[in-house]
N, C-alpha and C positions, 0 to 999 in steps of 0.2 A: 592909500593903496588898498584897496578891495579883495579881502581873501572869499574863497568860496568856504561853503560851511565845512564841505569835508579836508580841504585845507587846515584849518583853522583847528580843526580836530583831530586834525594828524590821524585820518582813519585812510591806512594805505587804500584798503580792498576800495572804498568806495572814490577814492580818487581814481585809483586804474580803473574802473569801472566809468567815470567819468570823463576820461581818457579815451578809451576807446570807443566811448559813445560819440564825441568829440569828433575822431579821425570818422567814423562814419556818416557823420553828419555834413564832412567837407565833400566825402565821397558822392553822398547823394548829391550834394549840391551841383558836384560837375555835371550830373545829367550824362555820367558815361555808364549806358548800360550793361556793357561786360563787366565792368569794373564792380558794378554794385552790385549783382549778380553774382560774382567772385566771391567779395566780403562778407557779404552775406552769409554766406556759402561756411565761413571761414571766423566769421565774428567771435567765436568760442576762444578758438587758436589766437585769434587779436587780443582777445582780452586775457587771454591767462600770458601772452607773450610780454604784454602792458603791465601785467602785474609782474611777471618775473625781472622786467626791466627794471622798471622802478624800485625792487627790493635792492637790485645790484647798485642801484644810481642812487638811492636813499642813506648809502654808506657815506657818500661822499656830503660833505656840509653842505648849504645854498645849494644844492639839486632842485628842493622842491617846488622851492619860491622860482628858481629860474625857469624850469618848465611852464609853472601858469604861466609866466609875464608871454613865453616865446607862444603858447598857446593863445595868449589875448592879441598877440602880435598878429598872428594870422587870421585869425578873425575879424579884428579892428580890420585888416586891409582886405579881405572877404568882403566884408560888408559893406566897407566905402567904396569898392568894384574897383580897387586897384590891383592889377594883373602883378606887374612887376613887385610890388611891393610884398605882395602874397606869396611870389616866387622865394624872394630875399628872405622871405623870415620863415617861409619851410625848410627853405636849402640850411641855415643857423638853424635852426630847430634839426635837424638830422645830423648836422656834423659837430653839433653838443651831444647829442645821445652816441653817436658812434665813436665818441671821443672818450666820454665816461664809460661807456662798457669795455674800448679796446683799455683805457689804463684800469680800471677792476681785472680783466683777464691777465694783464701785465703785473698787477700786484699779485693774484695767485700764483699765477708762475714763480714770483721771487718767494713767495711763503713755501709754495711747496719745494723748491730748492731750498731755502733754508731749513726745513723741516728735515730733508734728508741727509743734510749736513750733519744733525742736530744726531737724526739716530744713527748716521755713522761713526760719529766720535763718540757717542755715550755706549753705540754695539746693540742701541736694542732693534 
C-alpha cells in the first residue's frame, strides 16, 4: 500500500495543501468554466477549510489513511474515464467527511454540556 511522502510524515499542513490541490485538479479536469473560475477565485478559503477539516477529522483514528485510499478511489476512476465509478466514490468520500465532522460537533456539544455540568456542581 503506497503512502505519499507527506502522509508518511504526518505533516498535516502539507497534506491539506495536497488536498486541496487534489480537488482542484478534478475541477479543472471537468472543463466547467464557472466552476474553475469560482475556486480559483476561492482556492485560499479551500485550503485553509481542507486544513481546518482535517485537524477535526485527525482526532479521529484511520481518518488519514481512509482519506488517501477515498482520494486514489476517485482518481483511479478519473483516470480509467469511468463516470459512474468516479460518482460513487466522491458521493463516499463526502458522506465520510460529513459524517466525521457532524460526530466532532456532536462530541463538543456533549463536552461542552459536561463541562457545564461540571462547573455547576463544583459552583465555579
Amino acid at each position: 500500500e503506497k503512502r505519499t511522502g507527506a502522509h508518511v510524515a504526518r505533516d498535516a499542513e502539507a497534506e491539506a495543501q495536497l488536498d486541496a490541490q487534489c480537488h482542484m485538479a478534478i475541477i479543472e479536469a471537468s472543463h466547467n468554466v464557472v466552476m474553475l473560475h469560482m475556486m480559483r477565485s476561492m482556492y485560499d478559503l479551500l485550503q485553509g477549510g481542507v486544513f481546518y477539516n482535517r485537524q477535526v477529522m485527525f482526532k479521529q483514528r484511520r481518518t488519514r489513511g481512509a482519506l488517501l485510499d477515498q482520494h486514489r478511489a476517485i482518481n483511479t476512476a478519473l483516470q480509467d474515464r469511468e463516470p459512474e465509478a468516479a460518482r460513487a466514490a466522491v458521493e463516499s468520500h463526502l458522506e465520510f467527511v460529513e459524517a466525521a465532522l457532524r460526530d466532532h460537533q456532536k462530541a463538543q456539544a456533549h463536552e461542552e454540556i459536561a463541562r457545564q455540568r461540571l462547573d455547576h456542581e463544583t459552583g465555579s
